[in-house]
Every structure is written in structure tokens, then in C-alpha cells.
N, C-alpha and C positions, 0 to 999 in steps of 0.2 A: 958736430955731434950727429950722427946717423939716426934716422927714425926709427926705431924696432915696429914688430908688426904686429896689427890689432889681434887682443888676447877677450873674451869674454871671462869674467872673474868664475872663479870657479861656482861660487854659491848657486849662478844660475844655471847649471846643468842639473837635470833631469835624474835622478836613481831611482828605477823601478826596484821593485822588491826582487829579491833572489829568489829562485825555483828551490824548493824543498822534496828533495827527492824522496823524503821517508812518508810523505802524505802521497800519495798516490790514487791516482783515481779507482773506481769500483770496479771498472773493466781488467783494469792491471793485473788489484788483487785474484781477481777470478782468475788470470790464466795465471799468475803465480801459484797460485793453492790447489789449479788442473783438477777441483773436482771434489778436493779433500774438504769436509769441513773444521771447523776449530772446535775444538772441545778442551771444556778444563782439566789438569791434568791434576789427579788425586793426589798427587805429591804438592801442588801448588798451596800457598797460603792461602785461607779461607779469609773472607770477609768478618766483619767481627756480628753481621746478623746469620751468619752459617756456621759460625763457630762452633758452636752443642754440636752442633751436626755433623761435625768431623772429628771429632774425636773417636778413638781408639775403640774403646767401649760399643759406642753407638756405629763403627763402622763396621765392627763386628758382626753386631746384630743385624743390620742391614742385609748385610750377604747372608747371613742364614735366611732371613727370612724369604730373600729371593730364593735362595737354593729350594726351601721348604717350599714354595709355590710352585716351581716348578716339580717337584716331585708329587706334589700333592695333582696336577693336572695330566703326570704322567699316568699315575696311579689312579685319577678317575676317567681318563680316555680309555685304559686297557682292563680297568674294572671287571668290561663284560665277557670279556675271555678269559679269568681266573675261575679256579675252582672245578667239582665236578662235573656241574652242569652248566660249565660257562659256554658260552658261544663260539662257534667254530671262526676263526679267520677266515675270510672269504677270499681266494684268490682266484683268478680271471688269467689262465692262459689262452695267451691270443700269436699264433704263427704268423710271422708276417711274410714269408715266403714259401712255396709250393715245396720244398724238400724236408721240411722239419715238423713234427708231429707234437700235438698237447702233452698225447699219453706218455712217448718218452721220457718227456721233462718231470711229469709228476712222478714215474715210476721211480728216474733216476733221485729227487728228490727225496724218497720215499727209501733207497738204498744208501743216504747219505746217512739217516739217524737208525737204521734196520728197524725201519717200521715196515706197515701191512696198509694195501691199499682198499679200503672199501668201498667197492661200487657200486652205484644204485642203476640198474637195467632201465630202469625207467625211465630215469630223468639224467643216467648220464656225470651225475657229481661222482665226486671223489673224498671220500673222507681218508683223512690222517691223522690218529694219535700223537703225540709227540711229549713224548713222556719226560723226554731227555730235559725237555723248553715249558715243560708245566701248561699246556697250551693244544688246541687241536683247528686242525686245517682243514678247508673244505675246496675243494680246487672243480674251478668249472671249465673245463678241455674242450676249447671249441675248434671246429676246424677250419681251414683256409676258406678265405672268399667266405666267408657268411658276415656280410657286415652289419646288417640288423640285431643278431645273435650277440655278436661283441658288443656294438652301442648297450642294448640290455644289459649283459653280462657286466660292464665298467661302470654301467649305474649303480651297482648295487655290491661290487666286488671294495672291500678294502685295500686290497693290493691290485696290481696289476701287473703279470709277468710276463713282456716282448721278447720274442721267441726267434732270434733271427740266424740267419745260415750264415757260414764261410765260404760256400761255394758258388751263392747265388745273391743277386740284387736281390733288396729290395723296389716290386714295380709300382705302375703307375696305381692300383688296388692299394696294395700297401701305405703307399704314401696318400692319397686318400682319407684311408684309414686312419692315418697319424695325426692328418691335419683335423678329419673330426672331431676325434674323441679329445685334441688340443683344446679345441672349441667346447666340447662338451661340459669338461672339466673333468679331469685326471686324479686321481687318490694317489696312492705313492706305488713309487713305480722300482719295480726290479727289471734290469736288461739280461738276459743271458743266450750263449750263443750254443748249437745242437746241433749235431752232424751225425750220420751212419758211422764214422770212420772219426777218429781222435785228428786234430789240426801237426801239421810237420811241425817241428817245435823249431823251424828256423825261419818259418812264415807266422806261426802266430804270432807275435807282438807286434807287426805290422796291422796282420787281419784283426786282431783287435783293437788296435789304435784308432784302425778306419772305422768300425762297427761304432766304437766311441764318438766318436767324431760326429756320424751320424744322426745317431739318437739323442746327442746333445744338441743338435738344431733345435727337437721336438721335446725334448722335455730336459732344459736346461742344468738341473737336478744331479743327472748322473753323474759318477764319479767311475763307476767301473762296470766293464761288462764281465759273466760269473763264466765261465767254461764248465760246461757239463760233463765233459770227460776228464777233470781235473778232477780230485777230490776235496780237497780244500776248499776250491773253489763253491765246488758243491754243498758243502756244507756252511761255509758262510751266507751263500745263499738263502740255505732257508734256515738260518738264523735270521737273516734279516727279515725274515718274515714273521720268525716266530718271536722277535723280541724287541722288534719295532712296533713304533708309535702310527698308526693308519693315520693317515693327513686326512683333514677334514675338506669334504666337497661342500662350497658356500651353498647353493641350490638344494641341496637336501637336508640345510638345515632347518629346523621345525617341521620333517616329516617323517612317517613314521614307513618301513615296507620292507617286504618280506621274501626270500629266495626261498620256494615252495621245493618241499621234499618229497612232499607227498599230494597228488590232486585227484579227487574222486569228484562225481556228479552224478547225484539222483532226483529223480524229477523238479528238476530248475534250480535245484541246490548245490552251488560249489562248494565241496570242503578244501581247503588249500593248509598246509602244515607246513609249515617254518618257524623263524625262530623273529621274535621282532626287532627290528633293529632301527636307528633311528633315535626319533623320537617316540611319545607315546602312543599309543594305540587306543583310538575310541571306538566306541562301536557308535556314535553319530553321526562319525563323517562317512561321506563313499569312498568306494575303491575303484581306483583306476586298475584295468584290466589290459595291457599292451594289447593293440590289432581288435578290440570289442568293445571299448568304453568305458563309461562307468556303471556303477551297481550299488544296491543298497548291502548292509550288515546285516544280518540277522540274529548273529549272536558270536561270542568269541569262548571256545574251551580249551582249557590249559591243554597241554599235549608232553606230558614231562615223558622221556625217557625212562626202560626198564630198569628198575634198579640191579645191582648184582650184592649177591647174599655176602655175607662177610666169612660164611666158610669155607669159602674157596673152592667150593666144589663147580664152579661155573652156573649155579643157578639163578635164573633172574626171576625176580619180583615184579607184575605188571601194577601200574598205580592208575587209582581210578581217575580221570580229568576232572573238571572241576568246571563249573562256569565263571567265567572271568568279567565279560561287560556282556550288556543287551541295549540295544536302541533306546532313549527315550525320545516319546511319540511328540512330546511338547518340545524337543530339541534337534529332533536329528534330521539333517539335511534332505531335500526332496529332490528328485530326481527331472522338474522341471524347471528348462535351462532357454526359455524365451517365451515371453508373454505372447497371447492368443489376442490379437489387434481387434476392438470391435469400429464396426466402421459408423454404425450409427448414430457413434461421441464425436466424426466428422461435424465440419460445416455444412449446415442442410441447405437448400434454396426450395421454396415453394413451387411444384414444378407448374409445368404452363400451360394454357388451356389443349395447346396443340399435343403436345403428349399425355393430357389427360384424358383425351378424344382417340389419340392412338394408344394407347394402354389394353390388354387384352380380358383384364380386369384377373388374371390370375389362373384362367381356364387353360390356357396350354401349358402355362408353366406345373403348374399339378397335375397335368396329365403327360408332362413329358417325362421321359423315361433316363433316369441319372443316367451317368458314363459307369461303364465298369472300371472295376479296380484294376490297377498294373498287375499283369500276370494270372489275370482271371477269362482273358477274352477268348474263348474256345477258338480251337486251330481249323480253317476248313481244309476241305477235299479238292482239288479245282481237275477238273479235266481239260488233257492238252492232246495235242493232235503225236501219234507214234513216233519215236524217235526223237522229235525237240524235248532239248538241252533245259536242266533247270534256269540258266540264265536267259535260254530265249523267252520263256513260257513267262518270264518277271514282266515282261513288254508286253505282254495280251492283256487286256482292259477286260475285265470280267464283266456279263452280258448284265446280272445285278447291279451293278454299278451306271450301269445308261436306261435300265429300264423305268427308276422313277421318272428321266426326263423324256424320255420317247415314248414311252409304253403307251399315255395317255392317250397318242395323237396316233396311234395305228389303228387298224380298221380290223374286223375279224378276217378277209381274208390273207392282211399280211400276217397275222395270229395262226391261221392254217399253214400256209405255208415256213411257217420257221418251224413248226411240227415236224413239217415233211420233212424239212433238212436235217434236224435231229436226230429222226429217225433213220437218214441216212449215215448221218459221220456216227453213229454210235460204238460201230465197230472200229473206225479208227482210229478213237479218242481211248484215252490210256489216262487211269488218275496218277493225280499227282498228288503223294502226302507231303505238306511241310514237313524237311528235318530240322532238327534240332542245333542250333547251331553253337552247342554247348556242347563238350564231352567229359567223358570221366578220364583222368589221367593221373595216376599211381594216387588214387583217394581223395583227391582236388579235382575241381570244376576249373575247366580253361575253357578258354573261347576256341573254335577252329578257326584257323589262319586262311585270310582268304587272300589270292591274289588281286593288284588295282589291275585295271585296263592300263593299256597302254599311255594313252591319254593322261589321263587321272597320276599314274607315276609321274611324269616329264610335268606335269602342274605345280604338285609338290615339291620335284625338285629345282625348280626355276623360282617358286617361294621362298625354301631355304635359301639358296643362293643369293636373292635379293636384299632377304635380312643383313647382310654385313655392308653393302651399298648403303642401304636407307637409314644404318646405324650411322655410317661416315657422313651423310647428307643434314644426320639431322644435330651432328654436333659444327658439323661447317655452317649448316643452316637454322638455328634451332627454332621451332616452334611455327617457321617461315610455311607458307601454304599458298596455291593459288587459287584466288578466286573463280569457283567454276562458269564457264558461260551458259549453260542450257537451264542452271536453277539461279533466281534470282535470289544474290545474298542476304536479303534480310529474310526469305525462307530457309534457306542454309545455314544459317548461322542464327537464329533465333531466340536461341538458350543461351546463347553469350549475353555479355555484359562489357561494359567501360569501365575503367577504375582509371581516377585518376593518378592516385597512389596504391602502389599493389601494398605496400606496408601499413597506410596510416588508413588509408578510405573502408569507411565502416563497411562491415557483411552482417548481414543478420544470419548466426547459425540455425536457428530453427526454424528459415525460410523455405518451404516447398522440399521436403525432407520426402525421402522414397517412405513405402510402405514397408520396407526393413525396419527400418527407426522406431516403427512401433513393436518390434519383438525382442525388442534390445533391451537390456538395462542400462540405468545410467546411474554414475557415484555421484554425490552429492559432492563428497571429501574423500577422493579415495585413501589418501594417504593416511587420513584416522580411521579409517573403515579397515586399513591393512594392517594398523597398529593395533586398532580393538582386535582383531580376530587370530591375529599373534597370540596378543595377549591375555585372553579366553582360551586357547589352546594350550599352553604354561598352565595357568590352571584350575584348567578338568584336567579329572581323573579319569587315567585308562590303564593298559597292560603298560609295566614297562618294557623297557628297553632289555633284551639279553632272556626274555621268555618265552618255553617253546611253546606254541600255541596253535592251536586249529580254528581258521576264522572259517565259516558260513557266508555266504554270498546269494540272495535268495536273485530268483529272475533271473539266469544266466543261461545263455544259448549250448547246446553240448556241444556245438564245433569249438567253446573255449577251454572243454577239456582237456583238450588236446595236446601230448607233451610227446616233444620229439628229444630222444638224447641228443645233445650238443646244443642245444635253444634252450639258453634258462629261462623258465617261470616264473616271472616277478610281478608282484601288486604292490602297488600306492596308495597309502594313504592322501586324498586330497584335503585343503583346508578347506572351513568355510567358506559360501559362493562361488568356489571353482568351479562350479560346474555352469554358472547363469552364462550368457552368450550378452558380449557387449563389442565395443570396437578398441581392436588390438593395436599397438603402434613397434613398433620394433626398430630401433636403428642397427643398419647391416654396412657390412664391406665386403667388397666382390673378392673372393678366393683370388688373391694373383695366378696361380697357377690353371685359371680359368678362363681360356681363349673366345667363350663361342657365344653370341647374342642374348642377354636376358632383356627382354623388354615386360612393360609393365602387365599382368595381366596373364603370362605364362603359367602354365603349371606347373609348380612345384612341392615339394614336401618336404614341411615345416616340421622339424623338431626342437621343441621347447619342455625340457624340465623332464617329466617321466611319460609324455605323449608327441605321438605324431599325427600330424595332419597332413590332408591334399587341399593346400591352397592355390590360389589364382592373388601374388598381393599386390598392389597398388604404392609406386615407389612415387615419394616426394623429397623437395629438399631439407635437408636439418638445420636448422639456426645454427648458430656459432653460442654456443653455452646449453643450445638444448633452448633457449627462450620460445617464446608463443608469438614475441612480436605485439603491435597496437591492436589486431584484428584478428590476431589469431589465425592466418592465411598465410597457408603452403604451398609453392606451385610443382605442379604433377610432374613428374621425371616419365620419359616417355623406357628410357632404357637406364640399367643399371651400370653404371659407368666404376672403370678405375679409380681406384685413388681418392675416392673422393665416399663421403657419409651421409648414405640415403636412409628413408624412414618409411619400411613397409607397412603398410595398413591390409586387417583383415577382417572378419567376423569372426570370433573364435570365445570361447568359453575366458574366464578371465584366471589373468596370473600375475600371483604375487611374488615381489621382489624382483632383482635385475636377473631373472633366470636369463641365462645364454642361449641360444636359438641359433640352429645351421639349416638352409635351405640347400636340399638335395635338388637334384633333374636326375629322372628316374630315366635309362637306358635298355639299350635289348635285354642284359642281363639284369635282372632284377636284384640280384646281390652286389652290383657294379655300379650303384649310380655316382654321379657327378657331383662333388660337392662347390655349390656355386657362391655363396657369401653366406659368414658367420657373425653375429652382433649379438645383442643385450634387448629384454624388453624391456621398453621408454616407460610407456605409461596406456590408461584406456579412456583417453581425451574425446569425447564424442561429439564436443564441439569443434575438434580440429577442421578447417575446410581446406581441403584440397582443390586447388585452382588448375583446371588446365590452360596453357593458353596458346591463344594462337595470333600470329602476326599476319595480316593482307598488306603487301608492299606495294608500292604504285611508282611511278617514272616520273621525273622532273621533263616535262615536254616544252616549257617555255618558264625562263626566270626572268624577274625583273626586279631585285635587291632584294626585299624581300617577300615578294608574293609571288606566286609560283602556277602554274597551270600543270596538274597531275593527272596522269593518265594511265590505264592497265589496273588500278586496284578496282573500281567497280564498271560494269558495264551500260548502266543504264541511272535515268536521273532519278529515280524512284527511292534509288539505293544509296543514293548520293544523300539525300532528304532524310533518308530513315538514319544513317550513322555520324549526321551532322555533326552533333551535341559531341560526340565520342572526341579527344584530341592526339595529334599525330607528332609523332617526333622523327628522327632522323638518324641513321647509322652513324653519322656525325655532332651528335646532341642537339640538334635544335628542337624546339617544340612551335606547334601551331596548332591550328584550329581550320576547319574549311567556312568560305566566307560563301560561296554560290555555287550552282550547278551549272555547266556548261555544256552547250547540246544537247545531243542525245544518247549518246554512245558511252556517257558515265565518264567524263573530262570535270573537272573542277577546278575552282581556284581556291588557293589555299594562303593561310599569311602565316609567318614564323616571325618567332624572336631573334632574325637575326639574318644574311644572305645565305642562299646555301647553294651548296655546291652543285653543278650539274651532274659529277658523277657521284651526287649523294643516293640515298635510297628512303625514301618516305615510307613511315612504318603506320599501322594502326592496330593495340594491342588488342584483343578481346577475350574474357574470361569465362570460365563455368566452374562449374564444381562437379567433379567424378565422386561416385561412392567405391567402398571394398566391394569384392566378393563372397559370397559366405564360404567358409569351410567344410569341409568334411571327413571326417575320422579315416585316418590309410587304414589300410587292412595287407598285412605281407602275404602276396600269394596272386591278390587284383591284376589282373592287363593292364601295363602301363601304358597312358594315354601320353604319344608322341606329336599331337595336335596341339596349336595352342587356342584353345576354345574363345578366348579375349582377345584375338586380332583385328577383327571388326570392331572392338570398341576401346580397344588400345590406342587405336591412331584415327581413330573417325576424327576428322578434325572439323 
């Protein structure tokens, strides 16, 4: 009998469980469903606690009542354009290439229903009846290259109609243009395309597909572009205008403003006449004024339209206005926007006998003589020798200017003799008048253009030039610096500070705060301060909304009368406190299409909401959620970098809600600037501290496991002593502390947690705190300032 071969019984094999393929992990489901969500499907059976609720009856009623909300929201959106005296549609044509004209488009629009275009000389608008659509249009024709004009005009335009050619790009202006007013935020949008000449009809559906294509980058929305030499076309076009729903802009909701029809000014009184749109109209809050600030109210009168008689004889009936709102004096906003610092609520110190002995007891100070004002200091006469150049004669040291120091110490006969000498050159000294280095140019003040010296050019541009170097150096290198040798570093760096942990280690915010900080306000709770004054705006009573009205504006300069056709005339209502001056935060992104240096501290110009500013701002990093972090500590971004979300800090009046914000760089052409990053304002955090920092590196010159002998970060032992305490880490992670000073020459020994490498690099952090810069109101028209005023203290490190 043969052995057979060893069997294990079956029992004791192993059976895992079987994979069940219908339970599938979360990942799975995701790319099987690519995006789609699940929803129940109203044919499905109901649960027996949603039963009532799906029946027949009741699913009926469901849908009407959605239907009835939605009509009921159609019908109070377009409310204020119904009727006689409803409100014009506001439409904003804006050309975005050199060959295509506003007027065209309105005229052709205007032969689409055979209406009549009514133009006002003054201001440039366009009205249009439109009888056919129970509705009337107001079109504002602006022309090429005025980007100021457009930004206004899209604030306050309902529609907005891009006006583009078949024959020619759109350029680098144009696009610009697209990406701002992207950023600004867009009402609804009509595309239509205009030409001298009708399109081949075996190229248009190309050249329109690609126009399509385009515009659907920037306002994803479209569905078609209208051809103005179609007719059809044409006329669904402004249907769409005349019987569409205006998309509401988030930023201007709860405020109230007005596209002026009419602007007169007599002595300090603006009357401006539109119609209000918006929200309510108070006479408490101030009015923002584009390019002049803001203003108080002084009173609001109805401004209704002539009537026309009902017997058709063309006669009109004027009606008398009426007063509408006036200020109250116990409510209405003040027109100051930063507290007056007194310095004597300082800390005092008793001063000491040495300067109570030098004290002059107050007799020269009451007898010196103030400074004059800016622009009051009379112009002198100066005499130069015949023939030299106004630029030589800037180099002669006037004989006034040495006489208090010399005059004392001459004798009367060097007195006689500068007599004689005068008496001599009299004849060939020639005065010299200061000109004026202002002129008048088409009703505007410009500066005269003076050329640099030689020198002074090749300065500048060996500056620029270096900017994109020291951009690359300081992301290769960040924050990295060398220790100077002729000033000893703990005079150099003496406003620094050590942190152990930049995240958790305490700052005290109201530590040694500039003298700005006392003109600031500061919120308690901004967020219930922004709610109350919401919600006090709701309700008080003002004009409403779709009224035509004549507002007063008292205290206003006459260059704001000022109305050019094609520049609409638009005022703002502000809320309460918008006008107080606090610290502003903004989170930005760098325009991709934005190649050229922003560093912190440049000049730029900030538009936010219905105003612009000339900032200088201060960029830091953003947390990840927006957080504060343990300490509330940001650290300073030297440059505004790709790709990535920085947070501008500035001085500026305060704003409520996430109004949008784009920072320009103002160019040769004033109608041409550079849109450089677009974001959101954050909040007006005044305790935020802004950390700069800087890193001093040193040389591993001798190791031994882990103590180390460091050299090149200080030069002397003095320095060694004073940064002791401060601790050092390593491009490699280690950390240590310095334990003694070696020599003289600023050598140390240092100990880490741990060996380090010789080609490590020994770091030691040190911090401050940077402030903003204050703001100030743009004005369209100013010489743009192509300096950046904050390079000195951009990078002082």
C-alpha cells in the first residue's frame, strides 16, 4: 500500500470575504457621477413623512407659487421703468476698437423701432422713447480710449453695450478695459458688432463665431453677438434691452446715485438733476463727487417732467417742484474724516534742571515769526550776469543767503568796496523773473515738461532696470541682507526685534504706534456697526428710488461743475461713517497679463466702490481662511508676486461690505493705465501688525558635532553681546543659540540641536512692524507721478 501525500483538512484554510463591487469607495463614485449631482426624481416614491407633499394638489400649488415669485420679482425689478414717468434705462455704449463709433450704434438702434434720438449738448446723453416696448432709454456714447469715462459710465449704466469691429482686434486698451470693468462688476451685458460697410455674408459666421468666442472669455454670459447691419438682429437687440431684467451689481446694493442731466453752480451751490436710482435717497448722508470728494446735502427738490396737455395740441404744462428731504442737524453726517491728535493726553516726564536752565522762557518763540502758507511766499527778482541761461543762474548762491553769516565779521571798508563793485556790474546784470512752471493748456493746468540732464536719465534708467534683478534676488534670497561693516548692527538694526515664534509669540498692537494712529478711528465691532448702519439706512425715509429730483450740494468748488459730453456726471450716495479715515485691508491678485515690478509702497490707484484713490499700499501675506492667527502678525511682502494672495494695507476713509477694488499704474497716457491686481476689501483691522523681516546669515568657519564657530554675520564682539539672547536656525532646520563671543572681528560660537552641515547657512530672524501710507483723492487731469516715492523705505532693511 502506497503512502498518499500529506493533505491539510479543509476546515483549516483561510476564506477571506469576497470584494463587493456595488459598495465602492467615495473616490469611485466621484469620477463615475464626473461632477453630476444626485437629486430625487419627482416621479420617485415619496417617503411616508413627505407624502402630503407630493401630491397632485399640493404639487400644483408649489409651482404656481414659484412661478408667482418669480414674476412678482420680475415685476418689482422693472417696476421703475413702467409708466409715464418711469425711468429711463440706462445704457453705456462703450467701443472697444479705434474704427467703431457710440453714435452709430445708438442711431442704428433708434432706426430699428423708428424712433427720434434726443440729445442733450451738454452732457452728451441720448434719450429714446420706445413706445413700441412701453419703456424709454437713455444711452451714454462714450468714445475710444477714455477709460475713466467708461469705469463711471458701467457704475451706474444698467446695461452695458460692447461695441466691437470685424475688421480690427481688439488691443492691448481694450483688453484692459475688459479685464477692469470684469473686476469692477458688470450689469448685463449686450455684445454687438459695427462697421462702415455690411460684413461679406460668406465671412460673417466665422467673424462672428470668433467675436463670440472672445467676449465669452470676459463675460461668460453671452450667447450671441447682434450685427448692426442686420435688421433683425437689430431689433432683437434692443429688445433686449428694452425688456430685460437689469442684473443687479452686489456693491451698489443699499446705495442710492444719480446720472446728472442737468448740473448748474452758483455761489458754492451744486444743483445736479437726475433721476434716483438705487436705493433711497437721504438728505443726511454725503455725496461722493468722482475727481472732488465728498459734500454735504442741503436740500432735495422734486424735478418732475413737463407734462403734455391731453389735447393734443403739443402743449406742455410746467409743474411746480416740491421739497422732498432737508438735513437733520441732530443726524446728518459731518464732513470730518480724522480726529485732531492732542499731544498733551501723551506721557509727560518732568523735564530737567538742564533744560529748565536752557529754556528760553518763551521770548523768542512769541517773537518768531510763523512759516507762510503753501503758495503764499512772494516770487523774487534775482539779478544775473547778461546772457546766462535760466539753468546756470539756479547755481549762483544769492549774496542774501551768506550775508547773515559773513556780514557780521566784514569791516566797513570791505562794505565800501562791494559798493564799488555794484556800482560797476550794474550794467551788466539783467533781472531775472521766476516763470511759472505751470501753464494753461485747452482750460487745464499742466506742469511744463522739463528735460533730465544727462546723468539724472541713465540714473533712472539703470534703477528701473535693476528692479527685475533685485525682484529675482529677493525671491531666490528672501528677506536675506548683509550685514553692513562701517555701521555697527545693533545701530542698524535697532528697531528690530527677536521672535521666537513668528505665529504664537505675543506683540503688543498698541506698542509705540506712529502719530497717524491717533487720526484714525477705530471699530469696536465692525461687523455690528456695518449691520446697524445697513440697517438704519432700510429704515429712514428718503426720495425713492425711479424719482426725478434735483439735489443741492452746498460747499462745492466750480471746477466740479464741470461737464464734458462723453464723461458722465455721476454722485453717490455714501453710508454712514464712510467718510472717517481708518486702516484699510484689501486682499489682491496680480493681473496675470501684468509682466513689470510691483513692489510695496509704489504708486498706485486704487478703485474701490464709487471712488478712486492715489495710494502707496503695503502688501503682506494672507492666512489661509482669512484667519488673524495667535498674534495677529503678518509678515511684509516686499513685492507683489504671481499666483499667489497678498493683503494691501492703506489709510483710506472706510468701506463697507466686500466691495471689489482694482489697482491701476498710471502711464504716459493718462487714459491708458495698467491694470495691475484686482481683489475684495478684507476688513479695517487696526490691530493687524505687519512684520518686516530680515535675515543676517553667517558662515559655519569651524564645526565640531554640534557647536559650531560662525563667522561674517557680525563684525565686532559688541554686536555679538547685544543679539545674544535672539536664537539662530539653519537653511537646513536646525536651531541654536550663541553661547560666547570670539575675538574681535565678530566670530562666535554657537550650539544647535543637532550636527550641521558645513555647507549649511546660519540664519538669524529679526522683525519690525511697517505702517500704511495715507491716501489721497485722484483727481483725472493730475501729472502722473512715474517715481516710486517708497523706495527708500520699501527696502530699507
Amino acid at each position: 500500500m502506497t503512502e498518499g501525500a500529506h493533505h491539510h483538512r479543509p476546515t483549516l484554510k483561510q476564506k477571506n470575504k469576497p470584494f463587493k463591487s456595488k459598495h465602492a469607495t467615495k473616490g469611485a463614485l466621484k469620477e463615475v457621477a464626473k461632477g453630476r449631482t444626485q437629486r430625487q426624481s419627482p416621479k420617485a416614491k415619496p417617503s411616508a413623512s413627505t407624502a402630503a407633499a407630493q401630491l397632485r394638489t399640493n404639487r400644483r400649488n408649489n409651482a404656481k407659487q414659484v412661478q408667482l415669485k418669480k414674476r412678482q420679482s420680475l415685476v418689482s425689478a422693472t417696476r421703475i421703468f413702467s409708466g409715464i414717468d418711469g425711468a429711463p434705462r440706462i445704457v453705456a455704449i462703450v467701443p472697444l476698437t479705434e474704427d467703431v463709433k457710440a453714435h452709430d450704434v445708438s442711431e442704428r438702434l433708434a432706426q430699428s423701432i423708428d424712433g427720434t434720438l434726443e440729445e442733450d449738448p451738454a452732457t452728451g446723453l441720448q434719450k429714446l422713447r420706445a413706445d413700441r416696448f412701453k419703456t424709454s432709454l437713455q444711452f451714454i456714447p462714450l468714445a475710444y480710449r477714455q477709460m475713466y469715462a467708461a469705469l463711471d459710465a458701467c457704475k451706474v449704466a444698467d446695461y452695458v453695450v460692447f461695441v466691437l469691429s470685424p475688421n480690427v482686434e481688439v488691443d492691448q486698451w481694450g483688453d484692459t478695459l475688459l479685464r477692469t470693468l470684469q473686476a469692477q462688476g458688470l450689469p448685463e451685458v449686450v455684445t454687438v458688432v459695427s462697421s462702415d460697410e455690411p460684413m461679406d455674408p460668406k465671412e460673417k459666421p466665422g467673424i462672428v463665431k470668433s467675436l463670440l468666442s472672445f467676449i465669452q472669455y470676459f463675460v461668460p454670459s453671452q450667447s450671441r453677438v447682434y450685427d448692426m447691419h442686420h435688421g433683425a438682429d437689430t431689433l432683437n437687440a434692443i429688445r433686449a434691452l428694452c425688456e430685460g431684467k437689469p442684473s443687479d451689481v452686489k456693491w451698489r446694493e443699499g446705495r442710492s446715485y444719480i446720472l446728472a442731466e442737468k448740473v448748474d453752480w452758483a455761489d458754492g451751490m451744486l444743483s445736479v438733476t437726475g433721476v434716483v436710482r438705487g436705493a433711497h435717497l437721504s438728505a443726511n448722508r454725503l455725496i461722493h463727487l468722482p475727481n472732488f470728494g465728498d459734500f454735504q446735502v442741503a436740500k432735495v427738490m422734486s424735478a418732475p417732467l413737463p407734462r403734455h396737455s391731453k389735447s393734443g395740441k403739443g402743449d406742455t404744462m410746467e409743474v411746480e417742484p416740491q421739497l422732498l428731504a432737508e438735513p437733520d442737524e441732530s443726524s446728518a453726517d459731518s464732513l470730518v474724516s480724522s480726529n485732531d491728535p492732542d499731544d498733551m493726553e501723551n506721557e509727560q516726564t518732568w523735564p530737567t534742571e538742564e533744560e529748565m536752565q536752557g529754556a528760553n522762557n518763551g521770548h523768542d518763540a512769541a517773537e518768531k515769526i510763523p512759516d507762510a502758507k503753501v503758495g503764499t511766499t512772494p516770487k523774487t527778482v534775482r539779478k544775473i550776469p547778461k546772457g546766462m541761461s535760466e539753468y546756470q543762474a539756479a547755481w549762483i548762491i544769492d549774496e542774501s543767503d551768506e550775508e547773515g553769516e559773513d556780514g557780521e565779521d566784514e569791516d566797513g571798508e570791505a562794505n565800501g568796496g562791494e559798493v564799488e563793485m555794484e556800482e560797476m556790474e550794474e550794467e551788466e546784470m539783467v533781472e531775472l523773473h521766476p516763470e511759472d512752471t505751470e501753464m494753461e493748456t485747452d482750460g487745464k493746468r499742466s506742469v511744463a515738461f522739463q528735460d533730465l540732464d544727462e546723468e539724472e536719465e541713465e540714473r533712472q534708467l539703470q534703477s528701473w532696470r535693476n528692479r527685475k534683478r533685485e525682484e529675482e534676488d529677493d525671491a531666490a534670497f528672501p528677506d536675506e541682507i548683509d550685514t553692513p561693516l562701517d555701521v555697527p548692527a545693533r545701530t542698524r538694526f535697532q528697531r528690530y526685534r527677536g521672535l521666537r515664534s513668528f505665529r504664537t509669540s505675543p506683540w503688543d498692537p498698541y506698542e509705540n504706534l506712529p502719530r497717524d494712529y491717533a487720526r484714525i478711528f477705530q471699530f469696536e465691532d465692525f461687523k455690528r456697526t456695518e449691520r446697524a448702519v445697513k440697517r438704519r439706512a432700510e429704515e429712514e425715509a428718503g426720495v425713492e428710488p425711479g424719482t426725478r429730483v434735483t439735489v443741492y450740494i452746498k460747499d462745492v468748488p466750480k471746477e466740479a461743475a464741470q461737464v464734458f459730453p462723453g464723461r458722465p456726471f455721476i454722485v453717490f450716495s455714501l453710508l454712514q461713517h464712510e467718510h472717517k479715515k481708518t486702516v484699510l485691508n484689501f486682499t489682491v491678485q496680480r493681473n496675470t497679463e501684468y509682466d513689470g515690478s510691483v513692489r510695496s509702497k509704489d504708486p498706485l490707484i486704487l478703485c474701490v466702490g464709487p471712488r478712486r484713490f492715489r495710494v502707496n499700499p503695503v502688501y503682506s501675506q494672507h492666512l489661509r481662511g482669512g484667519g488673524k492667527g495667535a498674534n495677529n502678525v503678518h509678515k511684509f511682502e516686499r513685492y507683489l508676486r504671481h499666483g499667489t494672495t497678498s493683503v494691501a494695507t492703506i489709510y483710506g476713509p472706510v468701506v463697507y461690505g466686500k466691495q471689489p477694488c482694482t489697482l491701476l499704474r498710471e502711464m504716459e497716457d493718462p487714459q491708458a493705465p495698467e491694470l495691475v491686481a484686482m481683489g475684495s476689501f478684507l476688513h479695517p483691522d487696526t490691530t493687524r501688525i505687519i512684520a518686516k523681516r530680515i535675515i543676517l546669515t553667517g558662515h559655519p568657519f569651524k564645526i565640531h558635532k554640534k557647536t559650531a564657530t560662525i563667522r561674517y554675520m557680525f563684525f565686532n564682539p559688541e554686536d555679538v553681546e547685544y543679539f545674544k539672547p535672539i536664537q539662530l536656525h539653519t537653511k537646513y532646520g536646525r536651531t541654536g543659540h550663541i553661547k560666547e563671543s570670539l575675538g574681535t572681528h565678530g566670530y562666535y560660537k554657537a550650539h544647535f540641536d543637532g550636527p550641521i552641515n558645513q555647507m549649511d547657512t546660519v540664519c538669524m530672524s529679526l522683525y519690525k512692524r511697517v505702517y500704511p501710507k495715507w491716501s489721497e483723492l485722484w483727481r483725472e487731469g493730475e501729472a502722473p507721478s512715474f517715481a516710486s516715492h517708497g523706495d527708500d523705505d520699501a527696502m530699507e532693511e
